[in-house]
N, C-alpha and C positions, 0 to 999 in steps of 0.2 A: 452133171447131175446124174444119180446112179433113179434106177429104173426100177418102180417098187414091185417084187413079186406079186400076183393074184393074189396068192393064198395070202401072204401078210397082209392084205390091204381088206381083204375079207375077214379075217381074223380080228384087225384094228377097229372096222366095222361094227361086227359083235359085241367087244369090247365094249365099246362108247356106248353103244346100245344097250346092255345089258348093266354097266356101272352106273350111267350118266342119265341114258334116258335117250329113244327111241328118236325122238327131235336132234337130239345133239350129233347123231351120226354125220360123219363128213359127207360129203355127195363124192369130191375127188381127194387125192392123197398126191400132193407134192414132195419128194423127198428133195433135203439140197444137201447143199455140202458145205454152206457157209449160209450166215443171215446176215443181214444187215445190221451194222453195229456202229455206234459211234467211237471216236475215237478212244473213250473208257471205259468201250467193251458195255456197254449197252443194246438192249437188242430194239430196233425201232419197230415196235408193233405198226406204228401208222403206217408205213409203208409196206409192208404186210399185206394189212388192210388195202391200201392203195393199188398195190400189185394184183389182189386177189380179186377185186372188184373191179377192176380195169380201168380206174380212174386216173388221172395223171397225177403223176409225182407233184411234191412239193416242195420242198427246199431241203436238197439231201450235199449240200458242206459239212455238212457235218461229218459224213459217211466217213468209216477208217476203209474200205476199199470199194471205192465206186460199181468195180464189176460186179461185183455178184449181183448186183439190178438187175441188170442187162441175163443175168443165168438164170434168175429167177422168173423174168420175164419168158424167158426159152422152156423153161420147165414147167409154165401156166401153159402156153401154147402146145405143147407135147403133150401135156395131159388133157387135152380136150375139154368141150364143154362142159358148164356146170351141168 
């Protein structure tokens, strides 16, 4: 997992802020290097979801490369609390 600079992350911040709406600002910024995708390259928001919120996974056969769970899990933990 590469490591988001300050300034991009405050930048991105702004951003969201400023296009979207003051609510919509992220609290943290995960950057990865892969997402989770099904075998025809679908991306699984639910597990996302599931990873973001610290709830346990659900039925990931489906997944075309199991690891990146397990990076994306390391990359919530890195980035500290919400």
């Amino acid at each position: 997992m590469t490591k988001v600079p300050r300034k991009l992350e405050a930048e991105l911040r702004d951003h969201v802020a400023t296009h979207i709406g003051k609510l919509a600002r992220p609290k943290r910024l995960v950057w990865a290097d892969d997402l989770p995708k099904t075998r025809s390259g679908k991306i699984m928001r639910r597990l996302l979801r599931d990873i973001a919120e610290g709830r346990e996974l659900g039925d990931v056969t489906t997944l075309r490369d199991p690891t990146v769970i397990t990076q994306l899990q390391h990359a919530m933990v890195d980035a500290g609390p919400r």
